[in-house]
C-alpha positions as CSV (number, residue, x, y, z in Angstrom):
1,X,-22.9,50.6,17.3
2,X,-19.4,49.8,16.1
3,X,-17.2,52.8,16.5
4,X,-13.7,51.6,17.7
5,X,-12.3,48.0,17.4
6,X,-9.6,46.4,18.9
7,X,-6.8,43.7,16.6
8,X,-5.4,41.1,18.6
9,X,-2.6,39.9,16.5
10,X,0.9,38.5,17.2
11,X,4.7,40.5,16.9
12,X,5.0,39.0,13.5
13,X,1.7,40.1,12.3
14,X,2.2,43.9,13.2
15,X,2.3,45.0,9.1
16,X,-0.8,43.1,8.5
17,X,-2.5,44.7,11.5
18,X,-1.8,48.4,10.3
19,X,-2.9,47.4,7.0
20,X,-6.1,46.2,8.7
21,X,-5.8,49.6,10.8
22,X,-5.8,52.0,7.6
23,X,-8.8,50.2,5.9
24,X,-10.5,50.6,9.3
25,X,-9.5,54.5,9.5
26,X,-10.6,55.1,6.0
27,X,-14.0,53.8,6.8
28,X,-14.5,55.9,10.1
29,X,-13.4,53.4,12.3
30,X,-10.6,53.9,15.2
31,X,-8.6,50.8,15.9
32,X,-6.7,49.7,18.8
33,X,-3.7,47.7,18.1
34,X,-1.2,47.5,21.5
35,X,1.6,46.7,19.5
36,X,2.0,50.2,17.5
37,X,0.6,51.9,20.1
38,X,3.9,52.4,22.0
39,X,3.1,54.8,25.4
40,X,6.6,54.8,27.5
41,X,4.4,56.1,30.9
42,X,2.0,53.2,30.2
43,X,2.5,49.0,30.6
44,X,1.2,47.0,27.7
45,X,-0.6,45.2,29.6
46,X,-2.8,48.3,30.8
47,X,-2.4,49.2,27.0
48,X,-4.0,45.9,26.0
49,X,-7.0,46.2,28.8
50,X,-7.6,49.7,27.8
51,X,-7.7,48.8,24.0
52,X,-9.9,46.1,24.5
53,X,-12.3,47.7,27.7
54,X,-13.0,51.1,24.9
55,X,-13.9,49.0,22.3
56,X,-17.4,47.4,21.0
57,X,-15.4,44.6,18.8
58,X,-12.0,42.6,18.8
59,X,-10.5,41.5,15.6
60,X,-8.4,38.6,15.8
61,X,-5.5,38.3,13.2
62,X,-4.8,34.7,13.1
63,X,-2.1,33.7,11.1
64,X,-0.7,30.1,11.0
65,X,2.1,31.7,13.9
66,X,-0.6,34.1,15.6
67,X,-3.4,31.3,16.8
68,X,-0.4,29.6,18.7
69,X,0.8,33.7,20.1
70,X,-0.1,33.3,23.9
71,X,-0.8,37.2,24.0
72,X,-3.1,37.1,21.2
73,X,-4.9,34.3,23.2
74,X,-5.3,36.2,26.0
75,X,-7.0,39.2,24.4
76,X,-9.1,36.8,22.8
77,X,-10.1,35.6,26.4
78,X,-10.3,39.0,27.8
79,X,-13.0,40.3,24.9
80,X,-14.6,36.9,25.8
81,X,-15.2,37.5,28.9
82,X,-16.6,41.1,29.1
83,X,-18.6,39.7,25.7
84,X,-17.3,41.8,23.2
85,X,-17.7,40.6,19.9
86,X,-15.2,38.3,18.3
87,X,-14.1,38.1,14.6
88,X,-11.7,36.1,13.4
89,X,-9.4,36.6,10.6
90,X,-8.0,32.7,10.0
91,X,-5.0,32.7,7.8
92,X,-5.5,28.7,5.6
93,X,-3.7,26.2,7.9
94,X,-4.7,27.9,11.0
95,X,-6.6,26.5,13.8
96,X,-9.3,29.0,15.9
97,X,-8.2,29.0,19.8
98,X,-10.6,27.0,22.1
99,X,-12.1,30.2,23.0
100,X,-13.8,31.1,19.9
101,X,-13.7,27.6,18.0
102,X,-17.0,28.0,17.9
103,X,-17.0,31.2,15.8
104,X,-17.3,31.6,12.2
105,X,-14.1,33.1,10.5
106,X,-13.4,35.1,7.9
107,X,-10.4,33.1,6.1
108,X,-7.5,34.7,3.6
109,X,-4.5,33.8,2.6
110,X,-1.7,36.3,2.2
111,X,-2.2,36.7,-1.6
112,X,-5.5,37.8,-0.5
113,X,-5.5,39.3,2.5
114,X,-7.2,42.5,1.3
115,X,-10.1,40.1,0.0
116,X,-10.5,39.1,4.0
117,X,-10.2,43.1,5.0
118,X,-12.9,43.9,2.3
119,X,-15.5,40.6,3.5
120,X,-14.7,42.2,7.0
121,X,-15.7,45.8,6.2
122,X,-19.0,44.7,5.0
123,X,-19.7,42.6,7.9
124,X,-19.5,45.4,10.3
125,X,-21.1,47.6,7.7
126,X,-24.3,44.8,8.3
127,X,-23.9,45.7,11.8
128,X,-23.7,49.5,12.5
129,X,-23.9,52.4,10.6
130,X,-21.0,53.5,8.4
131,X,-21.6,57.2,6.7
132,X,-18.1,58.4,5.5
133,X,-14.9,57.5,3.8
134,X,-11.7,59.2,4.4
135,X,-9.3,59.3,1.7
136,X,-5.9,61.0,1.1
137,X,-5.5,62.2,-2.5
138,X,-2.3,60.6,-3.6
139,X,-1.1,63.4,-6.0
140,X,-2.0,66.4,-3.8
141,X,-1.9,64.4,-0.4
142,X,-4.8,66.1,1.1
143,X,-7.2,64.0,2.9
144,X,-10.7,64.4,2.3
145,X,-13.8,63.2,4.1
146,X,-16.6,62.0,1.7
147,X,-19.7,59.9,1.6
148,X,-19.2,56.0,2.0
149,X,-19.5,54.2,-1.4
150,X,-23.3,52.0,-0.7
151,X,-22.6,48.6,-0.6
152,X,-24.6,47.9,-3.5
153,X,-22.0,49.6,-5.7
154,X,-18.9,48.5,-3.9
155,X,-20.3,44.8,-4.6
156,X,-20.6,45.7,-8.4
157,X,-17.0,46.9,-8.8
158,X,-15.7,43.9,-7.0
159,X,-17.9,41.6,-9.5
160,X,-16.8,43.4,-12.5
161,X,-13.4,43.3,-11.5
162,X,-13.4,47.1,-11.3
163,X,-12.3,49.8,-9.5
164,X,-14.6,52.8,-7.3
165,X,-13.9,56.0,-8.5
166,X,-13.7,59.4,-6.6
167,X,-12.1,62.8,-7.5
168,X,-10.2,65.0,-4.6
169,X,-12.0,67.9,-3.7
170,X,-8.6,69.8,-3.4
171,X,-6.8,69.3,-6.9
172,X,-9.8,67.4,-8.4
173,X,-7.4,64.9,-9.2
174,X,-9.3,61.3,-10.3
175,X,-8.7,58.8,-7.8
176,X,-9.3,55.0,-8.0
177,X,-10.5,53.2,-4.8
178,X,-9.6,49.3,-4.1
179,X,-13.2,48.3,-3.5
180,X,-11.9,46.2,-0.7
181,X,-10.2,48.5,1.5
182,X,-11.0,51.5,-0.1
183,X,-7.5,52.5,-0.9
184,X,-5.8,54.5,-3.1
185,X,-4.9,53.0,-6.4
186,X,-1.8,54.2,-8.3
């Protein structure tokens, strides 16, 4: 079961990463990311084992700057070898790092990054077991914990071009999801 994952990314990719982050919060899942992780008492490299060690899945972020990062390369080898599960995220005009060349990536663009967050959502939703959705009411700003949208409607909105649509449990405010990453629409 797929409970926490770990992004590999590079410096220059830290805003995508907590964009992946949040979608991965709202869907129940804790991420690991060393770069925003910042512990004073702590190295980042014993950030970066710990991160990767406590988690069932990497994520690698690989823009067209990131696949050359040596860092992000050496998580990547690290979830290799204690045989984590690898997925790629391959920004167009990127090349996959000899470790996982092999591996079949999920590629965006930065248009549509979200599309790439959304494909990935559903894969690990193929894998484990994904129950609840965590939003935070954008009027009221309460967060609120709710049942996961089934797949089978999330893949209808994104067909139709739609939005999901939830109300906040707080100030029963009407709320419109991104069917991608699940959030909030203004």
């Amino acid at each position: 079961m797929i409970s926490r994952v770990y992004i590999s990314h590079s410096r220059d990719d830290e805003e995508m990463a907590l964009q992946l982050s949040r979608a991965l919060w709202r869907v129940g899942l804790e991420s690991y990311a060393v770069l925003y992780n910042q512990s004073p008492g702590i190295s980042r490299a014993e950030r970066v084992s710990f991160g990767i060690r406590n988690s069932e899945c990497l994520v690698a972020l690989l823009t067209r700057e990131g696949s050359r990062s040596p860092t992000t390369n050496q998580e990547i080898g690290l979830a290799r070898g204690l045989d984590l599960l690898v997925i790629p995220l391959l920004e167009e005009g990127a090349e996959l790092p000899f470790l996982i060349e092999h591996l079949k990536s999920i590629s965006f663009s930065r248009e549509k990054y979200s599309d790439a967050i959304g494909h990935l959502i559903k894969i690990i939703r193929d894998l484990t077991r994904l129950e609840w959705l965590k939003v935070a009411c954008p009027k009221c700003g309460e967060e609120m914990t709710q049942y996961l949208t089934p797949q089978e409607e999330v893949d209808s909105a994104l067909e139709k071009g739609s939005c999901l649509e939830t109300i906040c449990s707080y100030c029963q405010n009407r709320i419109s999801l991104d069917p991608r990453t699940f959030e909030p629409m203004p």
